[in-house]
N, C-alpha and C positions, 0 to 999 in steps of 0.2 A: 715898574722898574725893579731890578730884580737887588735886593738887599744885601751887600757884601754884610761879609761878619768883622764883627769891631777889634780890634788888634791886643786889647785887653784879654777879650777872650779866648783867642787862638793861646797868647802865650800861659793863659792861667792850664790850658787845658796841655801844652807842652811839659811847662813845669811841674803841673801834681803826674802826668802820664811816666817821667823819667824819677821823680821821688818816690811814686808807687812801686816801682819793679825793683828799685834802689833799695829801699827798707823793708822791702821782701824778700830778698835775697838771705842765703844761708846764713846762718850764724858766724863770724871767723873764728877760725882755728887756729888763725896762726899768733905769734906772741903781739903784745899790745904795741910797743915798742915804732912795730911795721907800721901799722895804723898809723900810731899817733904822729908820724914821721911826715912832715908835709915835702912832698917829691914835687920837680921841674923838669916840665918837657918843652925840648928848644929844639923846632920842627921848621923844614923849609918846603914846600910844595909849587909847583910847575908844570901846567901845560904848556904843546905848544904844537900848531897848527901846520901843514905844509901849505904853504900858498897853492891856490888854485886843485885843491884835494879835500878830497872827504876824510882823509888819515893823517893822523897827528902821535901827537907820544905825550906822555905824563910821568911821572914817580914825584917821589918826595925823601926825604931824609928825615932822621927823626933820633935825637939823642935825649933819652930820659934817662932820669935818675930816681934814686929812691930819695932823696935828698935835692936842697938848694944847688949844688954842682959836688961831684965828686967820689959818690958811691954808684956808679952804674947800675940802671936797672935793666938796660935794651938801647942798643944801636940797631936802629931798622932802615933797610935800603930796598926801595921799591920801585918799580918801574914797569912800562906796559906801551905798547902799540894801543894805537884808540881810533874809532870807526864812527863819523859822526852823518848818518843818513840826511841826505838831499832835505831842504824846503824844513830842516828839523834843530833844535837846538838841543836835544839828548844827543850823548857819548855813550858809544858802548868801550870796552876796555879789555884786554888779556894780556897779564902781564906776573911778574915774577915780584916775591919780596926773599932778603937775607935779613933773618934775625938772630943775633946774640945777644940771651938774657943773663944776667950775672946775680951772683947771689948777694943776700941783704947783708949790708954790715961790711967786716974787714975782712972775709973771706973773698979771694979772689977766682973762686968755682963759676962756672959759665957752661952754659947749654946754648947750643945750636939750633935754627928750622928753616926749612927750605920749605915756600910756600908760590903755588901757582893760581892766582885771581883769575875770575869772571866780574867784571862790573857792570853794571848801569847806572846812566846820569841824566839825570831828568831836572831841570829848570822849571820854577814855576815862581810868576808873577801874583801877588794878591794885591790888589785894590793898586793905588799910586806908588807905593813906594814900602812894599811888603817883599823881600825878594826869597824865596825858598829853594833849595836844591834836594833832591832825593833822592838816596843812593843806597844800590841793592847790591852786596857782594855779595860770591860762592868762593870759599878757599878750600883748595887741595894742600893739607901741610903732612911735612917730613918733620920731627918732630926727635931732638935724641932721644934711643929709650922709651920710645912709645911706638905703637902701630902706628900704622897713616889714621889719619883724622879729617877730618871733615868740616865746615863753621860756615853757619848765613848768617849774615847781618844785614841791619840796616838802617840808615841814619838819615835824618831831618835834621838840615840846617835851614837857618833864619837870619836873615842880614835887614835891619832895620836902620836907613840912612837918616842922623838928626839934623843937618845941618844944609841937605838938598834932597831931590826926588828921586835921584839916581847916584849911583858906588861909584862915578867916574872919580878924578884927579880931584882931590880936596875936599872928598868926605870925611866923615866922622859918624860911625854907624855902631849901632848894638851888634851883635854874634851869640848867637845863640844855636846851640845844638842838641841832641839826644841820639843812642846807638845804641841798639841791642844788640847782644850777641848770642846764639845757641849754636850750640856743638849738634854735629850729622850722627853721634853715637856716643853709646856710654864708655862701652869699652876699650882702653887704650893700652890692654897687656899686661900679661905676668898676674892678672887678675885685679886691675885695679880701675876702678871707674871714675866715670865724670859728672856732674847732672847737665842735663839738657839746657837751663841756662848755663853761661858761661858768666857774661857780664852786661853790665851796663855803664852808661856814660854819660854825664849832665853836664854841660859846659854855659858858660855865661861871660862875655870879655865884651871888650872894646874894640874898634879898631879904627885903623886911618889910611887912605887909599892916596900914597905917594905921586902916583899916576896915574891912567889910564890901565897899565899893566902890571901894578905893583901895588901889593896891598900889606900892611902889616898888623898883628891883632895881639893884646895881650888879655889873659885873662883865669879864671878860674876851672877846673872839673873835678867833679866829685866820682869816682871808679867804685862802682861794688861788683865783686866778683864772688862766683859761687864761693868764696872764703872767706875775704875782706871787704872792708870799705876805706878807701880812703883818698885824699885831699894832693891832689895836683896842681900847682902852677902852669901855666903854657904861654907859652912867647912864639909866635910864627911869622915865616912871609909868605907872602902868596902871590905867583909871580904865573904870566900867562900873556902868551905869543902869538 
């Protein structure tokens, strides 16, 4: 019989894989101030399925801050037609995001990006009650004051239910995630570049499954970007048709 691996070691090797890329990341540049600033993202996400069809729609909404509420960092509005093949529980996805990001502090300056997705969404089951999703984007962005640009990612989530064997109505489960990000090119004009990482993303929360189709999660992520690092709050629901 063939030996599942122990759930200790999956998450030991999730957490040091997302703290490695995190503490390797460039130096920041920018003033301490940004950093030490602990910022809140208050995200709402939704599929939902057409009866008797393989095609369905997603997006999600997304208001972060650089702060607890009140200094804007990013309103993102996302959405996509979704194609999920016969006898299969992967999505595939194309779809459109609007972002405006605002500048740190009392300045009320903001920059615009128009961004067109490719996704896939792959499900996977480990052992009874391990549940993982894994998800590959390609974005095409418009970006103010830069060329087009380009960015793959990809992210491992982890839903670990404590309180039953499955995420239905009246769980209580771990969330955990990790997301890289690399830029398609350095250069983004007028002579100024990028490095090939972009960012990373380590998240670790709670959550509690209202329903069958409504899930809520709150909890922590740590962002290092080719410049900073620094500490987010996240409060979401997750809701699905």
């Amino acid at each position: 019989m063939k030996q599942q691996p122990s759930l200790s070691a999956f998450f030991r090797v999730l957490v040091l894989v997302g703290l490695a890329v995190s503490l390797n990341a460039p130096a920041a540049v920018a003033g301490p101030d940004q950093e030490d600033q602990l910022g809140a993202w208050y995200m709402a996400f939704w599929t939902a399925s057409i009866p008797s069809s393989s095609f369905g729609f997603q997006g999600d909404v997304q208001y972060r801050n650089w702060n607890i509420a009140g200094d804007l960092e990013q309103l993102l509005l996302r959405g996509g037609a979704t194609y999920s093949p016969k006898n299969s529980k992967a999505r595939i996805t194309l779809g459109y995001a609007f972002i405006s990001t605002g500048a740190y502090g009392e300045s009320s300056a903001s920059f615009s990006e128009h961004r067109i997705y490719q996704e896939g969404w792959l499900p996977q089951q480990v052992g009874a009650r391990l549940y993982l999703q894994h998800r590959f984007r390609y974005e095409q962005r418009w970006v103010d004051d830069q060329d087009f640009r380009t960015r793959y990612r990809y992210a491992l989530f982890a839903n670990l239910p404590l309180n039953q064997k499955d995420l239905k109505s009246g769980a209580i489960y771990l969330a955990f995630y990790d997301e890289i990000f690399l830029n398609g090119q350095r250069s983004i004009g007028d002579g100024r570049e990028v490095e090939i990482f972009d960012r990373n993303r380590l998240y670790g929360g709670l959550g509690y499954s209202i329903s069958d189709h409504i899930r809520v999660q709150a909890g922590y992520m740590e962002q290092a970007t080719d410049q900073i690092s620094k500490g987010q709050l996240q409060a979401s629901a997750h809701l699905a048709w």
